[in-house]
N, C-alpha and C positions, 0 to 999 in steps of 0.2 A: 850879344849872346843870343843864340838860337835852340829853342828847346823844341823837341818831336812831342807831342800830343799824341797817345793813340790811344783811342778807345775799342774796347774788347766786349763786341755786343753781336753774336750772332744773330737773332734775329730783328736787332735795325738794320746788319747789313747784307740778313735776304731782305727786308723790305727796303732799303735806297740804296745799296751797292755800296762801288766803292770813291763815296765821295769823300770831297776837298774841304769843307767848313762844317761848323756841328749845325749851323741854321739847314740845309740840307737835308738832315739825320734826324729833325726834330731832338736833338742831343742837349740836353738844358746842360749836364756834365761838363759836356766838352769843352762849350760854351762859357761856363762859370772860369775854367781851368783858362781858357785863353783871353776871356777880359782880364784875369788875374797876373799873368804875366804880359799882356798887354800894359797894362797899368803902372807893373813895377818897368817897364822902360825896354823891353824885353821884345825878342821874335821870336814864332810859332809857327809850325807846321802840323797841320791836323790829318791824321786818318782815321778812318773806321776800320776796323779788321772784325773779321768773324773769329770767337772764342777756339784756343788752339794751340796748342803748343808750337805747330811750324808756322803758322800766322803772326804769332808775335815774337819767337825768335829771330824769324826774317826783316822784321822791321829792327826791331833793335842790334843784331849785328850787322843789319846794313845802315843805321843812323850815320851819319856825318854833324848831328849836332851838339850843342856843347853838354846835354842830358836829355835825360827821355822822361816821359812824364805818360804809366798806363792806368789808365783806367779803367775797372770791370775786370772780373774776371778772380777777384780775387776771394769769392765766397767758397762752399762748400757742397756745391753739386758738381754733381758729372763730368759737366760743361765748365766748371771756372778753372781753368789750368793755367793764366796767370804764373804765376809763382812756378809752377811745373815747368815751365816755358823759361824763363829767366835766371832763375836760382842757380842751374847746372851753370851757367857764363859767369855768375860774380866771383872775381878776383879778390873780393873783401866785402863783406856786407854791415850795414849800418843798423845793428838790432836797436840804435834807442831810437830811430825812426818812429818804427812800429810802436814798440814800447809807448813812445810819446804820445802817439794817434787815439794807443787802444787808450789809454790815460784821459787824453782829452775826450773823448767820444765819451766816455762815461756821462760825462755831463751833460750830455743831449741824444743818448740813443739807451743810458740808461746799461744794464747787465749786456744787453745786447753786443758791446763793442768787443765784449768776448769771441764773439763768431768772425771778426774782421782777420784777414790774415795780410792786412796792409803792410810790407817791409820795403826797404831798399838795397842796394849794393851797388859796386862797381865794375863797372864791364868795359875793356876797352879805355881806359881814361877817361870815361865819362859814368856822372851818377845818372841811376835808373831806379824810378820811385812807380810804387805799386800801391793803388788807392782801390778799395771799391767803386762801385761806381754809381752810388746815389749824389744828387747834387751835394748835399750835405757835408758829405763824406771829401767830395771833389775840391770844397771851399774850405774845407780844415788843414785837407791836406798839403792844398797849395799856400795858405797861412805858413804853415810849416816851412815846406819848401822853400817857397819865397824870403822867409829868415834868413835861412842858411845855407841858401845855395853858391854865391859868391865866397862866404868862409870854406864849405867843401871843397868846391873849385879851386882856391887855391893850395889847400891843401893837396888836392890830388895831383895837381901838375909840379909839387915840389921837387 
């Protein structure tokens, strides 16, 4: 199984472009997200994208992998469009995702987790999961993920 990493961080990616690994991007996120699925037995492909709606549209309707996994992007300024970006392509979306994140985050980011607009859906026959993108955040969600991406996966190719 090969999942797309991409992180959504305008300004790492004016300051290091557009690199291949998160060690590159000083990216602790990226980085958590791909030991993570490194771990569970899994392959990765990393990019950095700058915040944006045709920036991370491009990457995920151009995926070839078996889910997308973005990072950043998902807060409540100007700049986080995330969700802006992907939402209009889900063919079906997975609200206990989010539901679940904002649930678990309570208990280590406290009322805060109210501000998170972490969701997922399905685009193209593959899941597309949308984290913020503090470490924290990155290692919950790939917990999550990591559960149940195999059970999703088969479901969605039924």
């Amino acid at each position: 199984m090969i999942i797309d990493v991409v992180v959504a961080s305008t300004s790492r990616f004016r300051k290091f472009g557009p690199v291949s690994c998160p060690e590159e991007a000083e990216d602790l996120s990226g980085k958590v997200i791909l030991e993570m699925i490194k771990a569970a037995g899994y392959k990765a492909q990393y990019s950095l994208r700058p915040d944006g709606i045709e920036p991370i549209r491009d990457v995920v309707e151009k995926s070839v992998a078996d889910a997308v996994v973005i990072c950043g992007g998902t807060g409540l300024t100007r700049l986080d469009l995330t969700l802006e970006a992907v939402e209009p392509l889900f063919e079906k979306t997975l609200p206990g995702f989010g539901e679940v994140f904002r649930w678990r985050s309570l208990d280590e980011v406290g009322t805060r987790a109210l501000l998170t607009r972490a969701t997922a859906g399905i685009y193209n026959g593959k899941p597309v999961f949308c984290l913020p993108g503090s470490p924290g955040a990155a290692r919950l969600g790939m917990e999550l993920i990591m559960a149940e991406l195999v059970h999703i996966l088969k479901h969605i190719r039924e």
